[in-house]
N, C-alpha and C positions, 0 to 999 in steps of 0.2 A: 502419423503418431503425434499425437497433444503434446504439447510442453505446459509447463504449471508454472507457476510462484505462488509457494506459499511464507507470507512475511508473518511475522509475531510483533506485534505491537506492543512492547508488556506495559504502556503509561506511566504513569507515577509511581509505579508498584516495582521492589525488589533493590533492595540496596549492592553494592558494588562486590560482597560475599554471596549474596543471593544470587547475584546473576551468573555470576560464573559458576556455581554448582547447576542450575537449571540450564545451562549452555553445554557443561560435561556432560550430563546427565545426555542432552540429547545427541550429543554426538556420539557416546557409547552406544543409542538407540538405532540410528540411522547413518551408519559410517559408510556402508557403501551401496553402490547404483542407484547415486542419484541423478544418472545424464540427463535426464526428461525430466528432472523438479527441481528447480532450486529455492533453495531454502534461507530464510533471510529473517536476521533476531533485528529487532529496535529497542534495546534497552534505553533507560534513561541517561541523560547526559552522562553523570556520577559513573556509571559501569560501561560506557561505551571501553576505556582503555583496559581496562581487566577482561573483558570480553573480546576484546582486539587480539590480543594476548593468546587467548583460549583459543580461539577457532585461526590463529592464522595460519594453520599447517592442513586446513581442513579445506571441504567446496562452503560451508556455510558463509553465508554474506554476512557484512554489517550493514545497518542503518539507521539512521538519527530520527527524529518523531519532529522536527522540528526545525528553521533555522532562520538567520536573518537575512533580508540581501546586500549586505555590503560587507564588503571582504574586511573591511575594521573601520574604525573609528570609538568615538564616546557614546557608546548603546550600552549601559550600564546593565548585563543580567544576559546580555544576548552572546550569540554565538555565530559565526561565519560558517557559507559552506568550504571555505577555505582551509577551517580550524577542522572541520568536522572531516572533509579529504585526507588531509595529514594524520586524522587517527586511524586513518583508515576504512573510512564509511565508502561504501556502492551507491547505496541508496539515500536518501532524505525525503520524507513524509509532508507534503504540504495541503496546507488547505483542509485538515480532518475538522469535522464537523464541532468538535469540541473547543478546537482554537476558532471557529467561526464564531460561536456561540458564546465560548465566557469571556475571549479577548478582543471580539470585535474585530475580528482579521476581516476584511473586505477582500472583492474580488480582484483589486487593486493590487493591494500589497500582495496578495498571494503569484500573480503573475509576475513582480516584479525579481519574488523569489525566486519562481519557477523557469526565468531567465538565467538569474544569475547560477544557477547548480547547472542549468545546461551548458552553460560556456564552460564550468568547470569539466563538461565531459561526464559526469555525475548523472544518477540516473535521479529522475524525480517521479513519487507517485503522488499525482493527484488525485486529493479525492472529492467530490463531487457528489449533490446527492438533496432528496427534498423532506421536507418536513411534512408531516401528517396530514397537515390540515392541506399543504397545495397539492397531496398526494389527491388526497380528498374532492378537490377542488378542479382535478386534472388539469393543473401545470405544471406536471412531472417533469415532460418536454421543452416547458417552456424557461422553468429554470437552469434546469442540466443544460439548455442552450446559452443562456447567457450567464454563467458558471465557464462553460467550455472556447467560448468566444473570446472573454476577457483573459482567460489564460495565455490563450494563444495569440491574444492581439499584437504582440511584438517582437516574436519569437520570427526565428527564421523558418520558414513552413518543413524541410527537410528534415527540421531535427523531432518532429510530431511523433515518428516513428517511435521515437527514446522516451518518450513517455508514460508510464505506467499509468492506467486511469485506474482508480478505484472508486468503483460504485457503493455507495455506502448510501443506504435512507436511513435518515435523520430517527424516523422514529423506530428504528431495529439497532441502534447503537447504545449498547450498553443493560439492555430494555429483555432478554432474552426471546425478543419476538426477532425471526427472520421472515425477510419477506416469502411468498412460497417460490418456487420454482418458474413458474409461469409468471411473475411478475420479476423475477429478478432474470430470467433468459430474453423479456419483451425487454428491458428497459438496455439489458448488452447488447441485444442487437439494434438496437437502435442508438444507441452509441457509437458502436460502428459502425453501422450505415452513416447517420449523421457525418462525422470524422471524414470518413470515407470520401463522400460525395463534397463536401465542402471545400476539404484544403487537399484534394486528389493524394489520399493517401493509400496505398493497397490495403485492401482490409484484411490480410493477411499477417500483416505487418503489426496488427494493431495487437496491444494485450491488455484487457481491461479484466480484474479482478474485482470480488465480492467484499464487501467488508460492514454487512449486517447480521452479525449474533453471529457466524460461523461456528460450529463444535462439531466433535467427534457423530454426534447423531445424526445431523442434517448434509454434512459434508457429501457424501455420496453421491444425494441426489445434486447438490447444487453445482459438484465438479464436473459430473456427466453434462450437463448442459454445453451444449453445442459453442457458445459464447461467451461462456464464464472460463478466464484462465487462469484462474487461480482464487486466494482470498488473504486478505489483510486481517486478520485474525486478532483481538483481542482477548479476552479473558481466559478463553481455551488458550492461547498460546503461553499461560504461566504454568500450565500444569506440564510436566515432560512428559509424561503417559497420553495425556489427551493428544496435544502438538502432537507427536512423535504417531498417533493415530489417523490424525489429520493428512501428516505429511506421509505415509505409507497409504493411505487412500488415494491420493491424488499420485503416487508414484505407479500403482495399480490398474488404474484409468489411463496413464500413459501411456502403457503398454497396450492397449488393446487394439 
């Protein structure tokens, strides 16, 4: 029987009234038999506590889109995965293509995050993922390798398991092109193989999720996919009707 995650990334979008009606909204929607799919909002900083609030009696997760690696100091605008625990976060988002892209996050800093929310016990999804032209270019592999390397370069290999990867190409994000089926089922398995063979982890163990253009239309086929466990969901995941579609597909595909 498939297990799922499906996350809601809502970005920059939805102020601290907003999100908690589209958070009621989906728990009126999907309140029970979720064993095999968990579901998981990342609202913006602003409505993480109001959102905490709303689902903490429920299975829906929280998680943050973002954070820094050092539990405090003078990082004027940042935030700890320590601050972000205490409100009650599961999860935290590192490394999306959009912080790679307008803030310059290197692969660097993002493993240096992706340590510190492990120590916290914290789960992290990385996302990981190529741009057009290297798709183009066929160093699909060769970046997702060294993307994947430097994550893990100083992590304790043990904890590889707690890692959520999220495959997200760069030119299906935000773009309402997703990749097809066949390209986004070669590129998980080879994820997990990769993973796998590397730092000997059971590839059973492993959960790597989709997070290019995901919606209600394509969801189907891309959950069936033998290798895809789920999806990081953006702009579908503002609407409750769409999500709430999403997340009933991939609870549907559980069962079978």
């Amino acid at each position: 029987m498939k297990k799922f995650l499906i996350a809601g990334n809502w970005k920059m979008f939805t102020n601290v009234f907003e999100s908690k009606v589209l958070v009621e909204t989906l728990i009126a929607n999907i309140w029970k038999d979720n064993q095999n799919t968990t579901v998981l909002v990342c609202p913006p900083f602003t409505s993480l506590c109001g959102v905490a609030d709303v689902i903490k009696d429920t299975d829906l997760k929280l998680g943050a889109q973002n954070c820094h690696y050092e539990e405090k100091g003078a990082y004027t605008g940042e935030i700890s995965p320590q601050m972000l625990q205490y409100l009650g976060c599961n999860y935290i988002i590192i490394g999306h293509s959009e912080r790679r892209t307008h803030f310059k996050e290197d692969d660097e800093i993002i493993a240096r995050k992706l340590s510190s929310i492990l120590d916290l016990g914290l789960i992290p999804i990385l996302c990981i993922g190529e741009t057009f032209e290297q798709r183009m270019n066929n160093m699909t592999n060769t970046i997702l390798t060294k993307q994947i390397e430097k994550a893990f370069e100083n992590i304790d290999k043990s904890l590889i398991k707690q890692v959520v990867i999220a495959y997200e190409p760069v030119w299906a994000i935000g773009t309402g092109i997703s990749a097809t089926p066949e390209q986004a089922q070669e590129t998980h398995r080879w994820v997990k193989d990769f993973i796998s063979s590397t730092y000997s982890v059971n590839r059973e163990d492993l959960t790597v999720i989709y997070g290019g253009s995901m919606n209600d239309k394509n969801c189907y086929e891309l959950l069936n996919l033998a290798d895809v466990d789920g999806g990081l969901i953006g702009g579908a995941s503002l609407n409750a009707e769409t999500f709430t579609s999403i997340i009933e597909t991939a609870k549907s595909i559980s069962k079978i």
